[in-house]
LUMFI-673909 format. One record per atom (N, C-alpha, C): x, y, z. Coordinates in steps of 0.02 Angstrom, whole numbers, plus 50000, padded with zeros to 5 digits. Layout:
// LUMFI-673909
XYZ ...
//
This chain:
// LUMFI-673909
425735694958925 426105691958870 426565686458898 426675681058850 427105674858874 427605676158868 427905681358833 428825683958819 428925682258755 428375680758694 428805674358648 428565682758586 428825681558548 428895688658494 428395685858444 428155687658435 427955688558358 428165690058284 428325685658264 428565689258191 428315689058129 428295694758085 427765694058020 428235693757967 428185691257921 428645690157882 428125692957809 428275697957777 428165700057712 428135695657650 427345693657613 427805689757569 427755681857571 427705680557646 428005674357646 428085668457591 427445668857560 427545661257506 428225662257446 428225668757435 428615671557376 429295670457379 429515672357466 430015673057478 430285666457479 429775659657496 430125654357509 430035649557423 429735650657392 429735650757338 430545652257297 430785657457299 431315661657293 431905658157320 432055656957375 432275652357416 432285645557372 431885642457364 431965634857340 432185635757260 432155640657220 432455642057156 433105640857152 433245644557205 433985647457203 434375639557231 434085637257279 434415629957312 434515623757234 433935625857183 434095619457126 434545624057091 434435632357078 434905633557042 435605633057048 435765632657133 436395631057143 436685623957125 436015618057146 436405609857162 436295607357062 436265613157023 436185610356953 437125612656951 437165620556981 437765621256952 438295617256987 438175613757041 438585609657082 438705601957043 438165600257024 438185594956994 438675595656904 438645603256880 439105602756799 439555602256829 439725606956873 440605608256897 440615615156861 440135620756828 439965627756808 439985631456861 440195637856837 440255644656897 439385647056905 439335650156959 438525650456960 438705658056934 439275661056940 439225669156937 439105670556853 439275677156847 439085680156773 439645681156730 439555684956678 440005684656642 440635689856672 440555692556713 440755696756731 441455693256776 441265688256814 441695683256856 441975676856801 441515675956752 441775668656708 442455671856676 442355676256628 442865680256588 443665679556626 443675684256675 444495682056683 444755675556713 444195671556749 444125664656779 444485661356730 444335661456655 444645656956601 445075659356603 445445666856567 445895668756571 446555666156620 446365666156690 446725663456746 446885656956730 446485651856700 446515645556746 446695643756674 446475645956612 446665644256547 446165636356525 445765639456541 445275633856537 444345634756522 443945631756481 443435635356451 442945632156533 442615636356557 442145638656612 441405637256592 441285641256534 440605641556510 440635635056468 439585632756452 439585627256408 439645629856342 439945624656322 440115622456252 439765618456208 439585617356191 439275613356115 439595604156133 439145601256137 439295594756139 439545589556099 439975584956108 439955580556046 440585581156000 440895579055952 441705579455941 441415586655867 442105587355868 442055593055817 441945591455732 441505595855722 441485594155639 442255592455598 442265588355539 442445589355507 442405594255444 442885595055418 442905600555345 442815597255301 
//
């Protein structure tokens, strides 16, 4: 043997697949200025900062 390891990797296409999801799902939320986490982290985030986190509805508000 030359000393060099072998390694098998399970999966492989899936995993890197998986991998490249997660890299746009992050540089989309990088690009709103949105939390990537859940509701679970958004919720007191507003609370704290007093400020809306999640999207909102676009565009000025109806009139009555």
């Amino acid at each position: 043997m030359s000393g060099i390891a072998r390694v098998v990797v399970p999966d492989y296409p899936h995993n890197v697949t998986h991998q490249i999801d997660a890299i746009e799902e992050l540089r989309l939320h990088t690009r709103t200025g949105r939390p990537l986490e859940g509701e679970s982290f958004v919720n007191p985030a507003e609370v704290l900062t007093s400020r809306f986190l999640r999207k909102r509805k676009t565009g000025p508000k109806r009139r009555r």
